[in-house]
N, C-alpha and C positions, 0 to 999 in steps of 0.2 A: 286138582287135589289140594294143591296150597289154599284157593280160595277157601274150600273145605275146612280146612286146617286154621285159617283165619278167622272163617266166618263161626268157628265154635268155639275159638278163644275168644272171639268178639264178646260171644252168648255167654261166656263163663265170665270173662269181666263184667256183661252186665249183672249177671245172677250177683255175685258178689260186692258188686254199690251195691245193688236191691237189696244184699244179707245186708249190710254195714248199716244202711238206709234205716231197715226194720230193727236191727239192733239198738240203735241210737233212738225208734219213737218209743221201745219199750225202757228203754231206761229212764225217760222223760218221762210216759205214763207212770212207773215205778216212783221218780222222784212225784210227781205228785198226790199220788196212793200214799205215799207216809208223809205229806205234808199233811193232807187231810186228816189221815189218824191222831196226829199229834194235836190239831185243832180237837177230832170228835171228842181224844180222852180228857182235854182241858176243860171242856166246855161239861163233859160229865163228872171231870172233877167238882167241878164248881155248881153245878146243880147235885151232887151227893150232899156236900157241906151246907148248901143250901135245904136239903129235905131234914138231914141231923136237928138242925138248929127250928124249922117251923113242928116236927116231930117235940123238943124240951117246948115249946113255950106253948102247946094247945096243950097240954092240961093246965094249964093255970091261966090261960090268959081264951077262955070260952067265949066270951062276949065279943070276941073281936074276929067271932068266926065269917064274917064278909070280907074284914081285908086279907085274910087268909086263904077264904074262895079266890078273890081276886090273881090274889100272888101265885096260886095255883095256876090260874087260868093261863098267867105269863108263862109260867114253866113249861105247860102244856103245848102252849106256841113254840117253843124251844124245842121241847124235845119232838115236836113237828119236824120243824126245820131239821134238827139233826135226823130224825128219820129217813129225809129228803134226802140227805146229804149220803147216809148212808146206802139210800141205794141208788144215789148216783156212782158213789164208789163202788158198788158192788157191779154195775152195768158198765166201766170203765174196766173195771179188773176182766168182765166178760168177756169185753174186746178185745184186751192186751192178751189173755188167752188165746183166742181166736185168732189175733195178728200173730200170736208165738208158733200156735198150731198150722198154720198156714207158710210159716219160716219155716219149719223144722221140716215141712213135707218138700218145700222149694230147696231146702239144703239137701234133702236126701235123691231129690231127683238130680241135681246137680253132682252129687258123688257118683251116681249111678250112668251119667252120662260122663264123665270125665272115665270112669273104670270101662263102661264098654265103648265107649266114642272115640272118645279122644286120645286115651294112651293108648288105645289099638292102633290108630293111625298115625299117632307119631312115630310107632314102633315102625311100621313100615316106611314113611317117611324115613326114618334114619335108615333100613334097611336098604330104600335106594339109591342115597348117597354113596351108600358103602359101594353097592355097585357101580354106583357114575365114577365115584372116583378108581376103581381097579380097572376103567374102560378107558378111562382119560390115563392111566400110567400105562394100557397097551397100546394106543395112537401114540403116546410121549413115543415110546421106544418104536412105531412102523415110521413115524416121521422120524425120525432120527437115523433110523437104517433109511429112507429114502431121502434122506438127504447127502447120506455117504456115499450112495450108489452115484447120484448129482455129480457128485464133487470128481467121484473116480471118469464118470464119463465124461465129460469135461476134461480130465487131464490126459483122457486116450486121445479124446479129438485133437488137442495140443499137441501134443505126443505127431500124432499120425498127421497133421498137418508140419510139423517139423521134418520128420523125416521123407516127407515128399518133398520138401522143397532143397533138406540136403541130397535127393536123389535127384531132384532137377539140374543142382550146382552140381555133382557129379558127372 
């Protein structure tokens, strides 16, 4: 039964590295999910100011609509790459999901075995102490009386060996 009782705290310490485990990669995915935001919004700030400013100069400046295709084409690459980038984070965020969803079901099975598992069995575990120890205070007290019975028989033999040998001397 101890084994028992070992080998499911064993289980629930590991359960709990494995929480601690998955808590700490989600908060690493998280730190990097808003490192990336903070790049995407930069990089969209700076292509908005970028469309403002080629937006004032095509009406007055028509002739010069190839390096403007061009400068377009660049943006275009950009706003690729952040696309990419976008749904790398969006397939990162999937799985931090999916790692949280997979936590939350390993914590609940974990409550669920600790509520009918384990505190079922500690409870009797404690319940048998309670009797081991009320068993060990009724031997204290039969060893105790059969050590004063010891003691008394022992002093009758003394006794009764005395008085034969004053009945010899007599």
């Amino acid at each position: 039964m101890e084994e028992k009782v070992m080998d499911l705290l064993q289980q629930l310490v590991e359960g709990q590295k494995q929480l601690f485990e998955g808590q700490k990669q989600l908060f690493e995915g998280q730190e990097q999910l808003f490192a990336g935001q903070k790049q995407l919004v930069a990089e969209q700030k700076k292509t908005n100011e970028r469309l403002d400013r080629l937006e004032g100069r095509m009406d007055s400046l028509e002739g010069r609509m190839d390096s403007l295709e061009g400068r377009m084409d660049s943006m275009e690459g950009r706003m690729d790459r952040l696309e990419g980038r976008m749904d790398r984070l969006e397939d990162h965020v999937a799985r931090i999901d999916k790692r949280l969803d997979n936590l939350e079901q390993r914590v609940t099975k974990t409550e669920v075995l600790l509520e009918n598992r384990v505190l079922p069995q500690l409870q009797l575990l404690a319940e048998g102490h309670t009797a081991l120890a009320d068993r060990l205070d009724q031997m204290d007290e039969r060893y105790a009386k059969k050590e004063d019975v010891e003691v008394l028989r022992l002093a009758v033999q003394h006794h009764t060996e005395e008085i034969r040998t004053i009945k010899e001397a007599i």
